[in-house]
C-alpha positions, -999 to +999 in steps of 0.1 A: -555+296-275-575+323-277-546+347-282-532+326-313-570+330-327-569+364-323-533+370-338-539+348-370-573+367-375-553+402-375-530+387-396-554+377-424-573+412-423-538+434-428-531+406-454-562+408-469-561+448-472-523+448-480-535+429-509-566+446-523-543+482-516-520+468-544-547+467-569-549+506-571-537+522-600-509+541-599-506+579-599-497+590-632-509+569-654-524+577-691-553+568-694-587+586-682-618+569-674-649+590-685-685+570-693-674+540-683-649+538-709-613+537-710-597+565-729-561+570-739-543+597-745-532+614-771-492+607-767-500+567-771-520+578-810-502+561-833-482+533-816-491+496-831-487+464-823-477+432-841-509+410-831-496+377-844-459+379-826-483+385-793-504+353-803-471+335-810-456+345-778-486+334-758-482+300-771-446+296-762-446+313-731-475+296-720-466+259-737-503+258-751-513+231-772-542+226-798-541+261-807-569+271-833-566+306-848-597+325-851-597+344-880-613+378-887-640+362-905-648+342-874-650+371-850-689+383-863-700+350-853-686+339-821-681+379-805-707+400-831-672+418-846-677+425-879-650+429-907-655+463-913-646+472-878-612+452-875-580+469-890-558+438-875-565+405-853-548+378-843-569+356-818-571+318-808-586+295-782-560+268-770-559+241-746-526+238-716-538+204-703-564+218-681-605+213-683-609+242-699-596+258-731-579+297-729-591+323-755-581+353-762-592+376-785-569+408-799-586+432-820-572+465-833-599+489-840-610+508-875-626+538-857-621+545-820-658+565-826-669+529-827-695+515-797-684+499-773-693+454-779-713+437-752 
């Protein structure tokens, strides 16, 4: 009995570190942390993203329902993100069935010279 014990326990730490190894980041990757912050590089400058197809296809790939679209009006309120600061959002809290309703919250930037929120 003792042996079993003793194999399951190994078996759960190697799992346990196997697991929190494949959280590393990868070598090679393009973006640099410095302060605290998350900076990326110059090749990525320019690349955009179409904010509402990404809300859209979190709804359908996700099959959530009650969806209510935060405008950018809405952002200074509930996250302190004011207009002037926003060149694009598309955000939304929605409900999949479950006690608790998903939000998510896309913002593209004015100024990357802008603080940091929160």
């Amino acid at each position: 009995m003792k042996r079993i014990v003793s194999l399951a326990a190994i078996v759960l730490t190697l799992t346990m570190a196997l697991s929190l190894a494949a959280c590393g980041e990868e070598p090679g990757t393009n973006e640099n942390t410095e302060n605290g912050q998350n900076q990326t590089s110059s090749n990525e400058t320019g690349k955009t993203v179409d904010l509402a197809a990404l809300r859209t296809q979190f709804v359908t790939d996700y099959s959530l329902t009650d969806v209510l679209e935060v405008e950018t009006e809405g952002l200074n309120n509930l996250y302190g993100i004011t207009e002037d600061m926003v060149k694009n959002s598309a955000s939304f809290s929605a409900s999949s069935g479950a006690a608790f309703a998903q939000e998510v919250v896309m913002v593209e930037a004015v100024d990357e010279s802008l603080p940091p929120l929160g």
